[in-house]
N, C-alpha and C positions, 0 to 999 in steps of 0.2 A: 504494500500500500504506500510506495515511496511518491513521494509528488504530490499528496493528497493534502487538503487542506483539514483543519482539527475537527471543522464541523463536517466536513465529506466524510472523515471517517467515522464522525459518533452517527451520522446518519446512515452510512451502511453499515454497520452494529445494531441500528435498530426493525432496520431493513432483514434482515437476515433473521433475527426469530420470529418473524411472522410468518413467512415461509409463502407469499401473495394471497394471504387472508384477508386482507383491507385496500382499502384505497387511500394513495396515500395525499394531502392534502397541504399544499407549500402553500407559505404564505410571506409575506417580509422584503423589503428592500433596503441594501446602503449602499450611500454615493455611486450610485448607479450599475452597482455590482450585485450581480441576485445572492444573495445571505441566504440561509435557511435561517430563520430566526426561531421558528415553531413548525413542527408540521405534528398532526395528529391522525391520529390512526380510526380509519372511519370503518365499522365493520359494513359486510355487505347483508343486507335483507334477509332472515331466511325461507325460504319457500313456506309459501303460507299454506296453511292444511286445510285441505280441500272438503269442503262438506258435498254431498248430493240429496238432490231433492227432486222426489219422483211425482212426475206430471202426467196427467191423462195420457192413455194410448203408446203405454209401454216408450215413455220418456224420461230421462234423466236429468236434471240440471245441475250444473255447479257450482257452486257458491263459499263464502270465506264472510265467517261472524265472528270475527278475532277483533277487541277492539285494543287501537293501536293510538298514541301520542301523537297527539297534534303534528304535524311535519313530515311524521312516519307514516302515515298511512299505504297503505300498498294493497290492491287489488288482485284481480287474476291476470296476467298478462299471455301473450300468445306463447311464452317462451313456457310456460309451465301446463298448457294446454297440447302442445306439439307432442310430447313423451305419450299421455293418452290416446291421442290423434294415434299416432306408428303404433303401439300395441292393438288400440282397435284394428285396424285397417291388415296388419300381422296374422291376429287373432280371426280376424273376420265375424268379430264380437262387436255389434252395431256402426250405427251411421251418423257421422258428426254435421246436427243440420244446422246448426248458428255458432256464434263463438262457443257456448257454454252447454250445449246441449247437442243430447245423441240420443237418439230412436235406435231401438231393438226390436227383434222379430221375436223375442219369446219373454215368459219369466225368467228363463233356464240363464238365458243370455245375462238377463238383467244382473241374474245373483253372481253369473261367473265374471261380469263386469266389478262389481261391487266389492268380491273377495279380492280382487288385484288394485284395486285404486281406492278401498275405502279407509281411512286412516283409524 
């Protein structure tokens, strides 16, 4: 680590046990030279736990009733809806007819959906 200046190295010291757990968050300027003066360690979101909620005509919905911190709030997004999407579509275990919801051909369907995605 020759070359490095005192703050480059206590910041990759603290960089190093997080192992890319967080997002890292700079902030700080001197005389025109960027300083790390603080950075803080921002964890990421965790996937929020999926509830279902069964609709007329052998439907499914998805939903999230976690209440969450002002600022924090977090919905379902497409990125936690895709993994579902591939094992149905895999499976050939129902049909995803809108963001949050999937039609099935039987109850059989319904339960073997539910035993792999119900939290």
């Amino acid at each position: 680590m020759a070359g490095l200046y005192p703050y480059q190295i206590e910041f990759l010291k603290h960089m190093t046990q997080y192992k890319g757990r967080g997002l890292i968050q700079i902030t700080g300027r001197n005389a025109g030279k960027s300083v790390v003066q603080k950075f803080q360690m921002l964890s990421k979101a965790p996937k929020p736990k999926i509830k279902w909620k069964q609709l007329p005509g052998n439907k499914l919905q998805a939903y999230i009733d976690e209440i969450q911190p002002r600022g924090f709030e977090r919905g379902l997004n497409e990125s936690d809806m895709d993994p579902i999407q591939d094992w149905s579509k895999e499976c050939n275990c129902g049909v995803r007819t809108s963001f949050n919801t999937w039609e099935f051909k039987s109850d059989k369907h319904i339960t073997m959906f539910l035993m792999k995605w119900s939290s």
